[in-house]
PQR file with spaces between the fields and no chain letter, atoms N, CA, C, O and H, PARSE charges and radii, in Angstrom:
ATOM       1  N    UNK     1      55.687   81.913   45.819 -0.4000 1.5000
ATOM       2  CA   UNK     1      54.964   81.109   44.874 -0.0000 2.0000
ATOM       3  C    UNK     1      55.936   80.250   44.053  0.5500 1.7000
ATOM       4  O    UNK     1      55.709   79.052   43.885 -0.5500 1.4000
ATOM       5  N    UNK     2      56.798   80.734   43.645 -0.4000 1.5000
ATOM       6  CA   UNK     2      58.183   79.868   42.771 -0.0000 2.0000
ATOM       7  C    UNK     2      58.569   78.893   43.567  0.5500 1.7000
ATOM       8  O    UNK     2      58.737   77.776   43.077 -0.5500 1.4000
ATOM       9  H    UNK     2      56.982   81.707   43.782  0.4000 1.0000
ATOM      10  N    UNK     3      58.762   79.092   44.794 -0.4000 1.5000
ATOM      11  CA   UNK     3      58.834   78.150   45.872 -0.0000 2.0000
ATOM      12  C    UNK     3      58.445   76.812   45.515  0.5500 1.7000
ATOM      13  O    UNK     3      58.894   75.835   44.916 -0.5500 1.4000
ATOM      14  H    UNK     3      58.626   79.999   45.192  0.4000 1.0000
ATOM      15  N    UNK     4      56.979   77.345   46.402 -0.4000 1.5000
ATOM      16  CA   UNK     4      55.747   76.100   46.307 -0.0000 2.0000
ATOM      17  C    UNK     4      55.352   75.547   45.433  0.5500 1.7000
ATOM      18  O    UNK     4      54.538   74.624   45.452 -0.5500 1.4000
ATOM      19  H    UNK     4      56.614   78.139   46.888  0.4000 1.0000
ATOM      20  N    UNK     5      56.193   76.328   43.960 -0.4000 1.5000
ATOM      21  CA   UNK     5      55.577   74.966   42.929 -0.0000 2.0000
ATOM      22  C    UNK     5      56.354   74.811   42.383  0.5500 1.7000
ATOM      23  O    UNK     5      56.261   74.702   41.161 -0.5500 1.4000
ATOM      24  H    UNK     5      56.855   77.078   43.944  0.4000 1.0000
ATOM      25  N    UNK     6      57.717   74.712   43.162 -0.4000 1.5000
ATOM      26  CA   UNK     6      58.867   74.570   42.977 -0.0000 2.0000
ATOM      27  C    UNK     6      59.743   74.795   41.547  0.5500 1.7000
ATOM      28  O    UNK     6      60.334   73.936   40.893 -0.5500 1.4000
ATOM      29  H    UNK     6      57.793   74.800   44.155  0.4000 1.0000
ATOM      30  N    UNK     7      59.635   76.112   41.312 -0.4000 1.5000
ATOM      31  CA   UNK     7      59.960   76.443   40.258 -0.0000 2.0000
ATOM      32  C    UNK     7      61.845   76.737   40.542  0.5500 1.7000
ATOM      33  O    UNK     7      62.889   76.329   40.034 -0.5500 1.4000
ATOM      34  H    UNK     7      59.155   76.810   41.844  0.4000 1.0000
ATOM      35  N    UNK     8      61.485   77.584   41.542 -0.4000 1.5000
ATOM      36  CA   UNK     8      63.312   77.519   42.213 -0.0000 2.0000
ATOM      37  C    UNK     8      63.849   77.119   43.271  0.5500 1.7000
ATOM      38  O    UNK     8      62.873   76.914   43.993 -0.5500 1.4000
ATOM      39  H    UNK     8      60.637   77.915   41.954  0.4000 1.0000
ATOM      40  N    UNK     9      64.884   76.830   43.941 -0.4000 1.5000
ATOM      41  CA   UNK     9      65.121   76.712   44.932 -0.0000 2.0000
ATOM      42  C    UNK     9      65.829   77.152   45.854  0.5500 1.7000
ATOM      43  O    UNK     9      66.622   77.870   45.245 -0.5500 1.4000
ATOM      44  H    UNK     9      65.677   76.996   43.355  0.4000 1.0000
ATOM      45  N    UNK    10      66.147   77.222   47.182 -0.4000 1.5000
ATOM      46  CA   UNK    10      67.288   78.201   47.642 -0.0000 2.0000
ATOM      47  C    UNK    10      68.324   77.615   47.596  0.5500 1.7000
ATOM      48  O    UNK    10      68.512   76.437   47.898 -0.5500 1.4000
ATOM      49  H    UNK    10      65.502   76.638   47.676  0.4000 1.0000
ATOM      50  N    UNK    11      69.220   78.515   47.150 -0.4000 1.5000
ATOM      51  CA   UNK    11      70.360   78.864   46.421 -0.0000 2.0000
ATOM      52  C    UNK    11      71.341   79.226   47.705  0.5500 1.7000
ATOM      53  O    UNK    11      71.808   80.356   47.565 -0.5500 1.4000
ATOM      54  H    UNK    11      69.067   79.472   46.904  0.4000 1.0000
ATOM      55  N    UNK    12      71.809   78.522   49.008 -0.4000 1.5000
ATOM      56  CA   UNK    12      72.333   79.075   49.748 -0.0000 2.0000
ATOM      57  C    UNK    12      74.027   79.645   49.365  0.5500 1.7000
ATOM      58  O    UNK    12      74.895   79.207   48.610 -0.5500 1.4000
ATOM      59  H    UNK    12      71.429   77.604   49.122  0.4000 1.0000
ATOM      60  N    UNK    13      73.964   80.753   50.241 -0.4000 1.5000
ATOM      61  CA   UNK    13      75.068   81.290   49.785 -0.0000 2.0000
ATOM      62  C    UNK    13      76.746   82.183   50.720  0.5500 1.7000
ATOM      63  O    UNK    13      76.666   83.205   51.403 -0.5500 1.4000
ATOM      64  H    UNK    13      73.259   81.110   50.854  0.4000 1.0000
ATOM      65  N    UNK    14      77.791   81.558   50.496 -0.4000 1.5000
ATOM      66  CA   UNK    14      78.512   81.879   51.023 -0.0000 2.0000
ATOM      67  C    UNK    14      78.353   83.383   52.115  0.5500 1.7000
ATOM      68  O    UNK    14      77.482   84.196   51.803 -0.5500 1.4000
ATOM      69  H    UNK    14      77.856   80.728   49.942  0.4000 1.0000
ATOM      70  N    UNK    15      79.020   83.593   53.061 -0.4000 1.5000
ATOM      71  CA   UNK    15      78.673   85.107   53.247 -0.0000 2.0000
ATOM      72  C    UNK    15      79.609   86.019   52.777  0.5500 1.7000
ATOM      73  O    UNK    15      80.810   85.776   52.897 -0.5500 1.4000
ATOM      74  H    UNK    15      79.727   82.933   53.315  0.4000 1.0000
ATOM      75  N    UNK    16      79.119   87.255   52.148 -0.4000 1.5000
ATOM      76  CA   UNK    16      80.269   88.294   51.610 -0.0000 2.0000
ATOM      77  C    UNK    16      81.665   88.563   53.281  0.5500 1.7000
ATOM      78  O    UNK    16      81.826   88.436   54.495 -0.5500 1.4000
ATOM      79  H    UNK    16      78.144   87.452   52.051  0.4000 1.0000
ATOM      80  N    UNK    17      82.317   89.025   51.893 -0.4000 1.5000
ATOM      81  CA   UNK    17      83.773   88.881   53.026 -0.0000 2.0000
ATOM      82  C    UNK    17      83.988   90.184   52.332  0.5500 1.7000
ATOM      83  O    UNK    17      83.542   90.416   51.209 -0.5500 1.4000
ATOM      84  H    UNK    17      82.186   89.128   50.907  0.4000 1.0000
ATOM      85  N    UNK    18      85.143   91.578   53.503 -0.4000 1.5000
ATOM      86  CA   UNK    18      85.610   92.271   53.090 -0.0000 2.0000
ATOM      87  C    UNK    18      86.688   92.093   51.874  0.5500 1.7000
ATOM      88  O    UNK    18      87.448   91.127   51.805 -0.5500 1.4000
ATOM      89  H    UNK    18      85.506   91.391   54.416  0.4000 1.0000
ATOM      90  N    UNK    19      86.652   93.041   51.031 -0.4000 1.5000
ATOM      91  CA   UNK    19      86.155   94.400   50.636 -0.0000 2.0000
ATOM      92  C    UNK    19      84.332   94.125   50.164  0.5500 1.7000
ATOM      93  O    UNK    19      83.814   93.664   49.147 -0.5500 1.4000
ATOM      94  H    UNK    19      86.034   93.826   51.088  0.4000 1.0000
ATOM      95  N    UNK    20      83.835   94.597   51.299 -0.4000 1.5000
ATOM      96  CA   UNK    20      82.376   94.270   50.204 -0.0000 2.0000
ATOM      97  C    UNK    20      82.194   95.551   49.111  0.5500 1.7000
ATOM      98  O    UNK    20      82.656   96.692   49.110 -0.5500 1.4000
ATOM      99  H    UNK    20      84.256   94.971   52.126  0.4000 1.0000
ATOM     100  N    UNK    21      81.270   94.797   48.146 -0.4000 1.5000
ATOM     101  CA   UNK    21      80.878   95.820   47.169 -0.0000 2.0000
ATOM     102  C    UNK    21      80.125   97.350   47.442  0.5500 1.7000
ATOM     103  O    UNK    21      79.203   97.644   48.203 -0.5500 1.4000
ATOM     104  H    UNK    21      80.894   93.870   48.146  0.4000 1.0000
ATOM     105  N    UNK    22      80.678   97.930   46.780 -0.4000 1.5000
ATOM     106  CA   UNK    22      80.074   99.384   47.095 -0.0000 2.0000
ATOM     107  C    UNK    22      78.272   99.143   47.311  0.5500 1.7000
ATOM     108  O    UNK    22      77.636  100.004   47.920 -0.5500 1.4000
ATOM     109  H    UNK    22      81.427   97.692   46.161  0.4000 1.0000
ATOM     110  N    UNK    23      77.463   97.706   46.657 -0.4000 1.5000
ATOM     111  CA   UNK    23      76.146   97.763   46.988 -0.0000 2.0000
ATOM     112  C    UNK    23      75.527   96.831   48.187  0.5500 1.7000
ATOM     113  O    UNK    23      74.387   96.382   48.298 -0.5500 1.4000
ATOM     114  H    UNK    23      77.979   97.007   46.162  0.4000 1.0000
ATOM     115  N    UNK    24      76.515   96.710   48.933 -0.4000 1.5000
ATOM     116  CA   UNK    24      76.587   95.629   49.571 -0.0000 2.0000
ATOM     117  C    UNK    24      75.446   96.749   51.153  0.5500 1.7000
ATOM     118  O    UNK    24      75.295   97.955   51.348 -0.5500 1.4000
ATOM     119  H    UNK    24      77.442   97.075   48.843  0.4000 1.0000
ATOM     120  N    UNK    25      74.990   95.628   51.808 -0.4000 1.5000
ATOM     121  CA   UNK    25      73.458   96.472   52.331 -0.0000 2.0000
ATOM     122  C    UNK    25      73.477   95.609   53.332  0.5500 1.7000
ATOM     123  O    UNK    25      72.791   94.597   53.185 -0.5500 1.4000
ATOM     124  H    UNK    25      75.113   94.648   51.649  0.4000 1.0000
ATOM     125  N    UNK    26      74.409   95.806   54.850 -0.4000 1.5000
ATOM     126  CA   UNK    26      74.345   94.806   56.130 -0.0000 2.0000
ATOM     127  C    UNK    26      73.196   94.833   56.596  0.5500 1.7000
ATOM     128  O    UNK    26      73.120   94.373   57.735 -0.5500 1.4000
ATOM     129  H    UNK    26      74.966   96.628   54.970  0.4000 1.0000
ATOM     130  N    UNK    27      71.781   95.386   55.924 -0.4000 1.5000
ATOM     131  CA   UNK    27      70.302   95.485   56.378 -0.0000 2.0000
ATOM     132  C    UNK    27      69.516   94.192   55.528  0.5500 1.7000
ATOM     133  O    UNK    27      68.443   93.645   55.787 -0.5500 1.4000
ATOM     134  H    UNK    27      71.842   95.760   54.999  0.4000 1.0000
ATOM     135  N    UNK    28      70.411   93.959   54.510 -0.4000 1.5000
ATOM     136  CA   UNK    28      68.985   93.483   53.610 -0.0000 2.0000
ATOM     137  C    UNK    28      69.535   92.147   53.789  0.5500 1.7000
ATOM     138  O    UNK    28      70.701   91.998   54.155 -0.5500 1.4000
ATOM     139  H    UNK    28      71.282   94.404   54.301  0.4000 1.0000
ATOM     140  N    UNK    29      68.505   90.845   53.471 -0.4000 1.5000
ATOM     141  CA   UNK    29      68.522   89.886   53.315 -0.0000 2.0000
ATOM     142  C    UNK    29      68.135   89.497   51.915  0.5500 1.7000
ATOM     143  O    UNK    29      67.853   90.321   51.046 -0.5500 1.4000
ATOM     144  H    UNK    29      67.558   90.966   53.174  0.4000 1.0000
ATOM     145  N    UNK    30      68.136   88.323   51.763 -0.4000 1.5000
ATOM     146  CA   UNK    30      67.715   87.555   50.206 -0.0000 2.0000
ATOM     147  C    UNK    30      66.832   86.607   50.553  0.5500 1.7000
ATOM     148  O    UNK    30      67.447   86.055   51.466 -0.5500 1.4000
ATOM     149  H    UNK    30      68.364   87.652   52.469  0.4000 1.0000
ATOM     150  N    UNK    31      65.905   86.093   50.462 -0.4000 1.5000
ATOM     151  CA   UNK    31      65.153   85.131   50.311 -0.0000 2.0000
ATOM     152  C    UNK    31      65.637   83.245   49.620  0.5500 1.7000
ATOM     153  O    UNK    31      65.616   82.056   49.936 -0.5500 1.4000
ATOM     154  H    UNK    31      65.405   86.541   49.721  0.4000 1.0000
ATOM     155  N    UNK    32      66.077   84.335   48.366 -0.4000 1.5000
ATOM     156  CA   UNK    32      66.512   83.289   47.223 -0.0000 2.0000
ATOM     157  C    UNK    32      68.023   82.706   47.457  0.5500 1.7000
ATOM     158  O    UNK    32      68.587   81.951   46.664 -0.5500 1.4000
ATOM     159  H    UNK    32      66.094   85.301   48.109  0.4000 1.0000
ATOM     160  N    UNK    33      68.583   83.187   48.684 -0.4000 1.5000
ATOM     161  CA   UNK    33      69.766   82.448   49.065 -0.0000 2.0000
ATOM     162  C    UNK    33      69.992   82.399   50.372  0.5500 1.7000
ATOM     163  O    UNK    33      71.047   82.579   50.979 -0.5500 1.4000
ATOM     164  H    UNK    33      68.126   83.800   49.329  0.4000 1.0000
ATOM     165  N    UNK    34      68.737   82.098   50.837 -0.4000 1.5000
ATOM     166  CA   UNK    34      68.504   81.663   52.308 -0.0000 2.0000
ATOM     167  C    UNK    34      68.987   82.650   53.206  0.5500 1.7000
ATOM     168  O    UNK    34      69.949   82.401   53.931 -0.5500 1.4000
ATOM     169  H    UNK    34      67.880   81.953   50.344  0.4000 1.0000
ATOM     170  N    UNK    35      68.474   83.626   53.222 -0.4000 1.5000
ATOM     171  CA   UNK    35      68.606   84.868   53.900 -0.0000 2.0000
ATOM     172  C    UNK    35      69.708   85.686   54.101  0.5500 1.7000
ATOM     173  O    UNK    35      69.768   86.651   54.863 -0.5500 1.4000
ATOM     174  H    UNK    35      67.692   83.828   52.633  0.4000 1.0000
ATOM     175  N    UNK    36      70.663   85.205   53.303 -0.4000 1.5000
ATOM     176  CA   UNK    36      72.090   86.034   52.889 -0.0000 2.0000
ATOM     177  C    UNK    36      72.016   87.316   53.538  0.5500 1.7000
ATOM     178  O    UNK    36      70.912   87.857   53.465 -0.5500 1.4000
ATOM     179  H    UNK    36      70.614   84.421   52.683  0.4000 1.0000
ATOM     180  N    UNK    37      72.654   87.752   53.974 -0.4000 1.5000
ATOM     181  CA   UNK    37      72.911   89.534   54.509 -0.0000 2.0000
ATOM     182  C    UNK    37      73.663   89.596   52.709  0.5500 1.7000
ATOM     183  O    UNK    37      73.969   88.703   51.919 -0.5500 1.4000
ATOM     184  H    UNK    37      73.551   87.312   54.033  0.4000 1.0000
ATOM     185  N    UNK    38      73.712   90.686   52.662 -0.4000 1.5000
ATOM     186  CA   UNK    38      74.045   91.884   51.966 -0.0000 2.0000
ATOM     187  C    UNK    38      73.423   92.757   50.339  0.5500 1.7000
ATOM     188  O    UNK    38      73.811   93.641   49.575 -0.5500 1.4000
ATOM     189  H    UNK    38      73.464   91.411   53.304  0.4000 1.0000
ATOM     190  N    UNK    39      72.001   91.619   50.524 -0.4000 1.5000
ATOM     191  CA   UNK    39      71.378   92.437   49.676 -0.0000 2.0000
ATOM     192  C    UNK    39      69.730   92.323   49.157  0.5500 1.7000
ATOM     193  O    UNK    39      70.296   92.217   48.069 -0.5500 1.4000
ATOM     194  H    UNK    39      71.686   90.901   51.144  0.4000 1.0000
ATOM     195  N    UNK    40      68.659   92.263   48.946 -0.4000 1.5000
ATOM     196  CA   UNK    40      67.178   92.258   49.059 -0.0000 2.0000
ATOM     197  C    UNK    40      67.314   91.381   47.505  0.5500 1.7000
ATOM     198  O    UNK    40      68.305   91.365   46.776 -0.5500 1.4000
ATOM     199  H    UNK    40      68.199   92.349   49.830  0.4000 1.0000
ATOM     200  N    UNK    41      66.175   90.778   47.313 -0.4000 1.5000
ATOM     201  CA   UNK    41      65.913   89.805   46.880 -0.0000 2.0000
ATOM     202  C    UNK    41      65.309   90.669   45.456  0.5500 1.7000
ATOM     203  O    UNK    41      65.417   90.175   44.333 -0.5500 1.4000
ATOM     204  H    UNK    41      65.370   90.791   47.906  0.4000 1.0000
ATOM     205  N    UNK    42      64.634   92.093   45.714 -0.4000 1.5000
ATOM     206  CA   UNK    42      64.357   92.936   44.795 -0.0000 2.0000
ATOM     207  C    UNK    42      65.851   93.138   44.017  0.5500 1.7000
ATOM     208  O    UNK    42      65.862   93.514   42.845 -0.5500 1.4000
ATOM     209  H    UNK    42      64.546   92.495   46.625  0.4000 1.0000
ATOM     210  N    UNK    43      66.976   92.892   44.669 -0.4000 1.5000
ATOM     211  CA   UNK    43      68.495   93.612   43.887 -0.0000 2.0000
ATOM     212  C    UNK    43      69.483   92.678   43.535  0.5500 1.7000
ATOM     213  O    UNK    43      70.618   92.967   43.155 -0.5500 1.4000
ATOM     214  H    UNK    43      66.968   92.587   45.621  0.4000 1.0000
ATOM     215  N    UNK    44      68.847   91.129   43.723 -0.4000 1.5000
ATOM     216  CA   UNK    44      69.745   90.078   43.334 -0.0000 2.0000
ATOM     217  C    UNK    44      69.097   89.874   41.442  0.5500 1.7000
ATOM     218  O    UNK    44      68.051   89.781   40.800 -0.5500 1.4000
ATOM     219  H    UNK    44      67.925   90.895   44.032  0.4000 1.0000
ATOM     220  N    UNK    45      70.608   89.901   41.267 -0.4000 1.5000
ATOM     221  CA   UNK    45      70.649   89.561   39.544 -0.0000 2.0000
ATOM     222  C    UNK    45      70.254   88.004   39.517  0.5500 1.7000
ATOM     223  O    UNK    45      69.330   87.697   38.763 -0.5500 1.4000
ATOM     224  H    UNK    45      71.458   89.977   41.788  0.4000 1.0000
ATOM     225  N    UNK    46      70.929   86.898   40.342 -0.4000 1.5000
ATOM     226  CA   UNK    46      70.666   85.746   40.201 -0.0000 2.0000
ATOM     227  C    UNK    46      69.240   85.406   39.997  0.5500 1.7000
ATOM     228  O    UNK    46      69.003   85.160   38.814 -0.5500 1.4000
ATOM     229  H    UNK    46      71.679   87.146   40.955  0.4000 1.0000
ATOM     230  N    UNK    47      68.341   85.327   40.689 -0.4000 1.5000
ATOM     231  CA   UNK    47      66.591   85.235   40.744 -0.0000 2.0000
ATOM     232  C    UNK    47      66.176   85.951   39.595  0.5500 1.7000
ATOM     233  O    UNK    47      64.977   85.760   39.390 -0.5500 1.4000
ATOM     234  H    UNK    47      68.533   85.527   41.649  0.4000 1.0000
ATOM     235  N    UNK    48      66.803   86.836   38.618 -0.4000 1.5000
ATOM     236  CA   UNK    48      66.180   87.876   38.022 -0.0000 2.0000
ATOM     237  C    UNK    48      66.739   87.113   36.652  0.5500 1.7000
ATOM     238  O    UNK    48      66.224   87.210   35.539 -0.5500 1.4000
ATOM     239  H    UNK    48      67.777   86.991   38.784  0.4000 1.0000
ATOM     240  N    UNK    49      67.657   86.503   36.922 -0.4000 1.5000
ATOM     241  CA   UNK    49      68.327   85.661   35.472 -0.0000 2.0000
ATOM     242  C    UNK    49      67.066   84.343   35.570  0.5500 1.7000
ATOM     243  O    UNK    49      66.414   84.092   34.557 -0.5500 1.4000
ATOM     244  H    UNK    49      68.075   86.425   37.827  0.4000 1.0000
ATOM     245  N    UNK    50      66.884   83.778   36.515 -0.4000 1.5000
ATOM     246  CA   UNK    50      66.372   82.599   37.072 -0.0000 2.0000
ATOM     247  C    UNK    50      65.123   82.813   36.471  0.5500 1.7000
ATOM     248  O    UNK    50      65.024   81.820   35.750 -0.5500 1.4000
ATOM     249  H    UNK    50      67.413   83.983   37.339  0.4000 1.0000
ATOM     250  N    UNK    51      63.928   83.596   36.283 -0.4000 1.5000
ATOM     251  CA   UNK    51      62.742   83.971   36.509 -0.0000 2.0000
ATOM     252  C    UNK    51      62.376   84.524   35.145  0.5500 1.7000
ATOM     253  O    UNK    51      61.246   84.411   34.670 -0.5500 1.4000
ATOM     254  H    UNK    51      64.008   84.403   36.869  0.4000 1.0000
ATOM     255  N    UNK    52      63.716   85.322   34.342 -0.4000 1.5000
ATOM     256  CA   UNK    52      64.033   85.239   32.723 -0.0000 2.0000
ATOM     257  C    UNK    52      63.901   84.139   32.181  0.5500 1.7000
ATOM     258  O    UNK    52      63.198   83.984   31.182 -0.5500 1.4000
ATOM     259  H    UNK    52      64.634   85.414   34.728  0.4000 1.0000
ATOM     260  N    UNK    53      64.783   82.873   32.950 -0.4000 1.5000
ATOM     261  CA   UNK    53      64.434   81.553   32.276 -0.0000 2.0000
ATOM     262  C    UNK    53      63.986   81.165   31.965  0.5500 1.7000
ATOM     263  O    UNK    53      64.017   80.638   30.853 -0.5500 1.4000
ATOM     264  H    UNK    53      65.354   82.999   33.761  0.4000 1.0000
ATOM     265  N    UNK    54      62.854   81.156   33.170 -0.4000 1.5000
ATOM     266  CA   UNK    54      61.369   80.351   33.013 -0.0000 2.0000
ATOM     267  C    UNK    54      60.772   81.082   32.201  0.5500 1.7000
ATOM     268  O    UNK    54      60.366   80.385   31.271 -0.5500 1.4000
ATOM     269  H    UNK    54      62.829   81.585   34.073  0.4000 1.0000
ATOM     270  N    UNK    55      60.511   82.137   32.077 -0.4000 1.5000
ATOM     271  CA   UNK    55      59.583   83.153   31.005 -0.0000 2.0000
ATOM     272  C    UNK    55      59.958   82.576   29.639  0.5500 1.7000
ATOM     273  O    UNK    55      59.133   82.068   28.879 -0.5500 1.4000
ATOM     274  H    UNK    55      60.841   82.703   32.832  0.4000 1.0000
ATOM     275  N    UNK    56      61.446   82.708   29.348 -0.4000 1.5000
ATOM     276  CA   UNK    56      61.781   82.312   28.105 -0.0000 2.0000
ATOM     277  C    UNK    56      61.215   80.647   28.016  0.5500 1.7000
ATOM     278  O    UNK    56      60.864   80.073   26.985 -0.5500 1.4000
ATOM     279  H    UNK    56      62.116   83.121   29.965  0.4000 1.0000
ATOM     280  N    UNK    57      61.231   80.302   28.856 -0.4000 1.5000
ATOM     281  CA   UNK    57      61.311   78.300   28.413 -0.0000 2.0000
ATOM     282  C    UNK    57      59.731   78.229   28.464  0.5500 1.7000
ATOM     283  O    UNK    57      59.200   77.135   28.274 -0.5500 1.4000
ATOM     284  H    UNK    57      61.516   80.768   29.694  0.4000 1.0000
ATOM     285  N    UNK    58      58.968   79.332   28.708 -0.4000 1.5000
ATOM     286  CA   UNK    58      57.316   78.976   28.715 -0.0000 2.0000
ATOM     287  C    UNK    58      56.715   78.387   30.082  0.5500 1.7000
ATOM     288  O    UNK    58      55.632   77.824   30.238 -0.5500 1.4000
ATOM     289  H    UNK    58      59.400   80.221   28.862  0.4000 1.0000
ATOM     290  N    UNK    59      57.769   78.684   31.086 -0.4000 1.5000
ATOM     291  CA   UNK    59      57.248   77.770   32.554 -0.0000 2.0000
ATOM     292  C    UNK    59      56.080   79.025   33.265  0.5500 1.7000
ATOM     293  O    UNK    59      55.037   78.793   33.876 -0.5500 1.4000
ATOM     294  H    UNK    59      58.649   79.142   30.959  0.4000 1.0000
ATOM     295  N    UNK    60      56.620   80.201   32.969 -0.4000 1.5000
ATOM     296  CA   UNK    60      55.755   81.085   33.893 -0.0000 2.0000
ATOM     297  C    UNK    60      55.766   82.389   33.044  0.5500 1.7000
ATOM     298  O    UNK    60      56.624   83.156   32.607 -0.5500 1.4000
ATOM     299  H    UNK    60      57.468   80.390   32.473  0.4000 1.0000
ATOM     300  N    UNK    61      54.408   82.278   33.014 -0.4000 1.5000
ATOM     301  CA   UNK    61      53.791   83.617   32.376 -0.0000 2.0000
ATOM     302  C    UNK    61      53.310   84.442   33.464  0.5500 1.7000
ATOM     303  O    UNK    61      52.969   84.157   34.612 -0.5500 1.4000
ATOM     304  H    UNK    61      53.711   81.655   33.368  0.4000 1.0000
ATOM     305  N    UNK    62      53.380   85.797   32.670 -0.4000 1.5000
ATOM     306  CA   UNK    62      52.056   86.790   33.602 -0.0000 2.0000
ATOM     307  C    UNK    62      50.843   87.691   33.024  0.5500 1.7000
ATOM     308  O    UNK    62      51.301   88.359   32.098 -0.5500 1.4000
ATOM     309  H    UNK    62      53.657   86.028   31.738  0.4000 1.0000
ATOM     310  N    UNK    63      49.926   87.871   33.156 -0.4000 1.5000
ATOM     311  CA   UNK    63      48.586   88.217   32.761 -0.0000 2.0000
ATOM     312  C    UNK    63      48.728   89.626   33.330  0.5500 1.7000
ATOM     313  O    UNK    63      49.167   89.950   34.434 -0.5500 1.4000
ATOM     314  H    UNK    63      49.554   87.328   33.909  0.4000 1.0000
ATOM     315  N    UNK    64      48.280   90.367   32.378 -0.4000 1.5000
ATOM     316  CA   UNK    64      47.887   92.179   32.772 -0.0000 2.0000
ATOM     317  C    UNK    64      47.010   91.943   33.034  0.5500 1.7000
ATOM     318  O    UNK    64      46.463   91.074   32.356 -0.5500 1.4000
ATOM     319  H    UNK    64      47.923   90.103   31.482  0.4000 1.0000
ATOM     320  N    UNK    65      46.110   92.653   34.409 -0.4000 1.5000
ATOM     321  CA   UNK    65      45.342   92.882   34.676 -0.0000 2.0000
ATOM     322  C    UNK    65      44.828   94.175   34.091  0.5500 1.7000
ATOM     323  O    UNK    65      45.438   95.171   34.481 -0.5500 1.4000
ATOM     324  H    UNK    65      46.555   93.359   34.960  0.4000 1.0000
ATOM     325  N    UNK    66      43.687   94.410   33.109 -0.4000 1.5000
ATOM     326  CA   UNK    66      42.962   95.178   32.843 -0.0000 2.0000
ATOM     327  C    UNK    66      41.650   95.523   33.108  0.5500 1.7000
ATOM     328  O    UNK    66      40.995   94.657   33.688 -0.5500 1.4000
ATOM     329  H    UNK    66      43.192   93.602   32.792  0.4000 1.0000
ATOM     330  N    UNK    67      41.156   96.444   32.866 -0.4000 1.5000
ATOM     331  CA   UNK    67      39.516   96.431   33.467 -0.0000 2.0000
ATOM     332  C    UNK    67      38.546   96.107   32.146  0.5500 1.7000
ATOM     333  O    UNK    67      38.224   96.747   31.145 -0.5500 1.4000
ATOM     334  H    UNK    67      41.688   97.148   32.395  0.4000 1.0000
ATOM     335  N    UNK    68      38.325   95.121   32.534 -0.4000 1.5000
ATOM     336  CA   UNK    68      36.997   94.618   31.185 -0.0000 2.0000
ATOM     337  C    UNK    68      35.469   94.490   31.771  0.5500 1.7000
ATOM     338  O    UNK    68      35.007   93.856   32.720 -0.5500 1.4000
ATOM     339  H    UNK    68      38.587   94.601   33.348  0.4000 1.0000
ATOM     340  N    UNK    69      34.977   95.230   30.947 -0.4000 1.5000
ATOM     341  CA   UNK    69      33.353   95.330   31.092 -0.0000 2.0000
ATOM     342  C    UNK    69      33.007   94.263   30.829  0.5500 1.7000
ATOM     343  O    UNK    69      32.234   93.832   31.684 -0.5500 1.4000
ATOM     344  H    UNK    69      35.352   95.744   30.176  0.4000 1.0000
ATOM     345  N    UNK    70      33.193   93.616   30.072 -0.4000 1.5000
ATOM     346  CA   UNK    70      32.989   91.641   29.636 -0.0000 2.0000
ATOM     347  C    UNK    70      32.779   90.926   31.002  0.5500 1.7000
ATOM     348  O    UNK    70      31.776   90.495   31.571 -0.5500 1.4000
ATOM     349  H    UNK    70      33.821   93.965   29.377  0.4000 1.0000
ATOM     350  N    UNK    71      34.763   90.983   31.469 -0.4000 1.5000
ATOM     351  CA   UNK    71      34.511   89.642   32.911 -0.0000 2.0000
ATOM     352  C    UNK    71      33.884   90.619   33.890  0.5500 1.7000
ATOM     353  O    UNK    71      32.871   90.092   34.350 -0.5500 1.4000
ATOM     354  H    UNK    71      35.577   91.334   31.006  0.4000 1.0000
ATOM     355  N    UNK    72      34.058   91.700   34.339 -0.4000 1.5000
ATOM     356  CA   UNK    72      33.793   91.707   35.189 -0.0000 2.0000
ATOM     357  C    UNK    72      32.681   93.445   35.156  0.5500 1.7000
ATOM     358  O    UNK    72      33.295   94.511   35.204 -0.5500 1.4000
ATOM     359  H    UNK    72      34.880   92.128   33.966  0.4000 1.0000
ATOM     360  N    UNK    73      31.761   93.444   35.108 -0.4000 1.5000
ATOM     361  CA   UNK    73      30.677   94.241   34.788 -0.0000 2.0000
ATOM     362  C    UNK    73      30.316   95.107   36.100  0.5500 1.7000
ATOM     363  O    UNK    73      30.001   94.741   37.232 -0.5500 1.4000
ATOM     364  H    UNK    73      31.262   92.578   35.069  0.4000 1.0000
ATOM     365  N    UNK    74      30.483   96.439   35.514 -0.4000 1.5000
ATOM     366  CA   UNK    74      30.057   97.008   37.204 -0.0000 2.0000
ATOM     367  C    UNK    74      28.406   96.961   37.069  0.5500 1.7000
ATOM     368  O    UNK    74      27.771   97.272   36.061 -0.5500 1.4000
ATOM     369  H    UNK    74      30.739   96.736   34.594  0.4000 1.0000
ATOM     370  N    UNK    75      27.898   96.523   38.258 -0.4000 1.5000
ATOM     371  CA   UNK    75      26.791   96.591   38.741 -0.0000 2.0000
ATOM     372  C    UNK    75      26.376   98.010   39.130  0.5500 1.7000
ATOM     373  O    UNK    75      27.177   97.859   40.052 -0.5500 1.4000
ATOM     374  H    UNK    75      28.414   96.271   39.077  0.4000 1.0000
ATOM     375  N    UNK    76      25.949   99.108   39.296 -0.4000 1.5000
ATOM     376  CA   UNK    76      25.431  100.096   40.286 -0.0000 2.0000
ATOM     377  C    UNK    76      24.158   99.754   40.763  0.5500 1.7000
ATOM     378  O    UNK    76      23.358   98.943   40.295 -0.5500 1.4000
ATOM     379  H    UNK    76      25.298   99.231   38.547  0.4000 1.0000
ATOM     380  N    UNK    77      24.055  100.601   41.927 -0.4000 1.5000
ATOM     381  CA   UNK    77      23.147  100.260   43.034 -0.0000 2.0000
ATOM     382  C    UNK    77      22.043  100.952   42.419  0.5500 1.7000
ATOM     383  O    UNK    77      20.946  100.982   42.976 -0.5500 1.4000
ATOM     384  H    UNK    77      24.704  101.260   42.306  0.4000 1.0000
């Protein structure tokens, strides 16, 4: 979604070189730096600073979903 409304962009990124870091993960990829090997997109700090930004600058909010009898009213049968 950050994508497509182009909130970020990929961030391509060198590939890690030995000594890699003790969290370094030849399984995972990144998304946010164009599919980087060595770590999941859940464990990159960069996107996570990136996504702070926007929150702070007012670009992207998020809504709790709660259960309200108001919007949405259970019916029973």
């Amino acid at each position: 979604m950050l994508l497509r409304k182009s909130f970020v962009e990929i961030c391509p990124m060198k590939p890690q070189q030995l000594p890699f870091s003790k969290n370094y993960d030849p399984n995972a990829t990144c998304d946010y730096h164009g599919g980087a090997k060595g770590h999941s997109i859940k464990r990159c700090i960069p996107i996570k600073y990136k996504v702070q930004s926007l929150i702070d600058s007012g670009w992207l909010t998020f809504k709790e979903d709660k259960p309200s009898i108001e919007d949405n009213p259970f019916v029973g049968a």
